[in-house]
C-alpha positions as CSV (number, residue, x, y, z in Angstrom):
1,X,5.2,-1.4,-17.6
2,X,5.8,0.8,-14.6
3,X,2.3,2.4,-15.1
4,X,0.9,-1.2,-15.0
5,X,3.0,-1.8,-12.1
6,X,0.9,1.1,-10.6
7,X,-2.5,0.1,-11.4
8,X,-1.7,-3.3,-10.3
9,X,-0.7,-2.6,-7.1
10,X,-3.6,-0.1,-6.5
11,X,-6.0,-2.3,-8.1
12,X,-5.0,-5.3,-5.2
13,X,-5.4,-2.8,-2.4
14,X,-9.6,-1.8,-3.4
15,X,-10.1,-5.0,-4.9
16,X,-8.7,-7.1,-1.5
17,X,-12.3,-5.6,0.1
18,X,-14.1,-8.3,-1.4
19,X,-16.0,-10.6,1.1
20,X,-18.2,-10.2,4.3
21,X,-17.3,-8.8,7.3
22,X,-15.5,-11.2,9.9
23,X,-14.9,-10.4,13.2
24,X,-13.3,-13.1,15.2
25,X,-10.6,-14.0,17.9
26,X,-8.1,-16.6,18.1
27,X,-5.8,-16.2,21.6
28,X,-3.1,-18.0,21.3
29,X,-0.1,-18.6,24.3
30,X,0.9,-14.8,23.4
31,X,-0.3,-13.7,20.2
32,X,-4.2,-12.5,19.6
33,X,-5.0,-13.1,16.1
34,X,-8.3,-10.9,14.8
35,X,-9.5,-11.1,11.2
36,X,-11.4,-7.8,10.6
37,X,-12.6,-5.6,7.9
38,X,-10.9,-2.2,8.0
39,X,-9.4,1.1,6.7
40,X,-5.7,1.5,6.5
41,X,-6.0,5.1,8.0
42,X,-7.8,3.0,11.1
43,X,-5.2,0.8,11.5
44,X,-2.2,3.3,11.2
45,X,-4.8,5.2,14.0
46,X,-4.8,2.1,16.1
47,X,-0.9,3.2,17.3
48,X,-0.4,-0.3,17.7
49,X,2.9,-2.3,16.3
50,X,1.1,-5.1,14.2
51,X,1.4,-7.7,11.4
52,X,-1.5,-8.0,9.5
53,X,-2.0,-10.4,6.1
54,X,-4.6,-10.2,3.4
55,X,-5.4,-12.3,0.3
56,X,-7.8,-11.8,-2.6
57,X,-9.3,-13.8,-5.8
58,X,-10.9,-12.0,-7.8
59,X,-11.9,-13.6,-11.5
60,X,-9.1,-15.6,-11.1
61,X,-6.3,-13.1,-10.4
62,X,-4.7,-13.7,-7.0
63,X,-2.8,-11.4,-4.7
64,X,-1.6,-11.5,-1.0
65,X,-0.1,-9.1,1.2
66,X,1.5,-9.2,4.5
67,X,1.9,-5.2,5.9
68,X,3.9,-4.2,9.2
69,X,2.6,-1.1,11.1
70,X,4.1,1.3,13.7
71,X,2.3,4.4,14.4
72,X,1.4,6.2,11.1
73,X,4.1,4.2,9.2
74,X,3.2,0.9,7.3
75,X,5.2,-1.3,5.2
76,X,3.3,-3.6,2.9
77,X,4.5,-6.3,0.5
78,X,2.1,-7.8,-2.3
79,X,2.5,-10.9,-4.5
80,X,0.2,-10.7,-7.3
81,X,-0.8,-13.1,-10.2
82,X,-2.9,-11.8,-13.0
83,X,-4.1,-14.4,-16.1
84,X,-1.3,-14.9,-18.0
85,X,0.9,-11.9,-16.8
86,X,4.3,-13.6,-14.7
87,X,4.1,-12.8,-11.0
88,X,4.5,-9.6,-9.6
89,X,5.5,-8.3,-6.4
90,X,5.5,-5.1,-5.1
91,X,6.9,-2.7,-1.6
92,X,5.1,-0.2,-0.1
93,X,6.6,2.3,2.8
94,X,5.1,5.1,4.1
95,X,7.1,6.4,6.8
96,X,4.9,9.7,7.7
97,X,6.3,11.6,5.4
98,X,6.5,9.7,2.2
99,X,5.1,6.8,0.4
100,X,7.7,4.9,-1.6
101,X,6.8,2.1,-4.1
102,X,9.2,-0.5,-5.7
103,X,9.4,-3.7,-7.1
104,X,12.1,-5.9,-4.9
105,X,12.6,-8.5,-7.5
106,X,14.1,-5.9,-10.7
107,X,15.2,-2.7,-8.3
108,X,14.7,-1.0,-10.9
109,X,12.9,2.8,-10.4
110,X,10.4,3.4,-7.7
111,X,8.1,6.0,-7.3
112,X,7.3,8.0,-4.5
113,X,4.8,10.5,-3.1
114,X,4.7,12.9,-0.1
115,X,2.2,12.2,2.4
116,X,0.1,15.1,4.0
117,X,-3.0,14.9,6.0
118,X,-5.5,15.9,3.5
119,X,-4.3,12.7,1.2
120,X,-5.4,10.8,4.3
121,X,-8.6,12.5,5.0
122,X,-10.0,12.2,1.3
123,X,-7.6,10.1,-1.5
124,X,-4.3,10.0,-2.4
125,X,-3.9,9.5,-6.2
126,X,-1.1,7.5,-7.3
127,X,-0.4,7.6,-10.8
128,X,-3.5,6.7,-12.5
129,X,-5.3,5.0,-10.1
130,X,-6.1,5.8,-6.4
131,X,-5.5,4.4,-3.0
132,X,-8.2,4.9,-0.4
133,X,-7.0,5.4,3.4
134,X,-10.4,4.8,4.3
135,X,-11.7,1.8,2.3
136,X,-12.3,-1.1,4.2
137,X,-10.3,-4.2,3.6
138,X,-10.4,-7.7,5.4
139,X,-7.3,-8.0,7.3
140,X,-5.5,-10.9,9.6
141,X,-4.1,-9.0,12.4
142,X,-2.0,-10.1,15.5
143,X,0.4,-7.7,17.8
144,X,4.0,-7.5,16.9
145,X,7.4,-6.2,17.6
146,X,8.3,-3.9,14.4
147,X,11.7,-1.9,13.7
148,X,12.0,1.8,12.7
149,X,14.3,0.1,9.7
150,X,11.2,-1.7,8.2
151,X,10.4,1.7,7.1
152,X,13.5,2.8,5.9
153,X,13.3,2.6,1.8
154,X,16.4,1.0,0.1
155,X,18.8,2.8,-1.3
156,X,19.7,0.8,-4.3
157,X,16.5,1.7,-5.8
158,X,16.0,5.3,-7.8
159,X,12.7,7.0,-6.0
160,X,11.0,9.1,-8.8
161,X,9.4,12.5,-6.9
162,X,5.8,11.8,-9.0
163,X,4.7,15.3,-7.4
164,X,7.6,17.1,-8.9
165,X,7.0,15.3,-12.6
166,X,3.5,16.2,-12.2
167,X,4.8,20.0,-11.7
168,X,6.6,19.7,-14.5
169,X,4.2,18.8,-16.8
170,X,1.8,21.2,-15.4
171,X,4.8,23.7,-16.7
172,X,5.1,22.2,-19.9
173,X,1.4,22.8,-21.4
174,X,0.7,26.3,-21.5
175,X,-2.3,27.9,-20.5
176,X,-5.5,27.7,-22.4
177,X,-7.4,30.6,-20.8
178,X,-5.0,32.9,-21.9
């Protein structure tokens, strides 16, 4: 379950590219609204405090996320629908450092996975699957006023170190050029 977790949430963030590419502006009394298509690595490199909201439908399956980003930290929530599976929704923090992942609704064990500037630069695996900082995505943007707790992750939820278990099981199988 907490594999499929995984590929679901990673599957909604490269699938959510789908459609053309919209630039457009909507000024409101205070708030500038801009639907673009974009990377997460350039928004984090924006430095701008910003709400930004996606949605995707893709063969049926549904998913929408609302993310939050302050400097090189995002927090990212996304509801997800798939055929006949119950709906799923899933956290996402990075906070520079880290990226923590949790579902909000059972609390039960997250994963996380440090963060380094090489992950950024090419791909940073995540279980099975793979999130791309650079793939594009069409996101709703608009400024806003974010907290440093947004990117705090809670701590009623058990973070599992995937680098460390991956280290382990690296330990585990013995050599075969030996």
């Amino acid at each position: 379950m907490k594999k499929y977790i995984v590929i679901l949430i990673i599957s909604v963030l490269v699938l959510s590219a789908c459609g053309e590419k919209i630039t457009s502006k909507i000024d409101g009394a205070k708030n500038k609204v801009e639907n673009k298509k974009t990377s997460i690595k350039e928004l984090l490199g924006l430095g701008q405090e910003q709400k930004c909201e996606w949605s995707s439908e893709i063969e049926g399956d549904k998913s929408v996320g609302t993310m939050l980003i302050k400097g090189n930290k995002f927090r990212q929530t996304v509801i997800s629908k798939i055929a006949d599976q119950p709906e799923t929704s899933i956290e996402v923090i990075t906070d520079g450092e880290w990226t923590y992942l949790w579902n909000p609704k059972t609390k039960e064990q997250g994963m996380k996975l440090r963060v380094n500037n090489e992950q950024k630069d090419d791909t940073e695996k995540l279980a099975n699957g793979t999130l791309d900082w650079g793939k594009e995505y069409n996101y709703n943007c608009s400024p806003a006023s974010v907290s440093n707790v947004e990117f705090i992750p809670p701590t009623d939820v058990e973070f599992m170190d995937l680098e460390a278990l991956q280290n382990q099981f690296k330990n585990l199988i013995p050599s075969v050029t030996e």
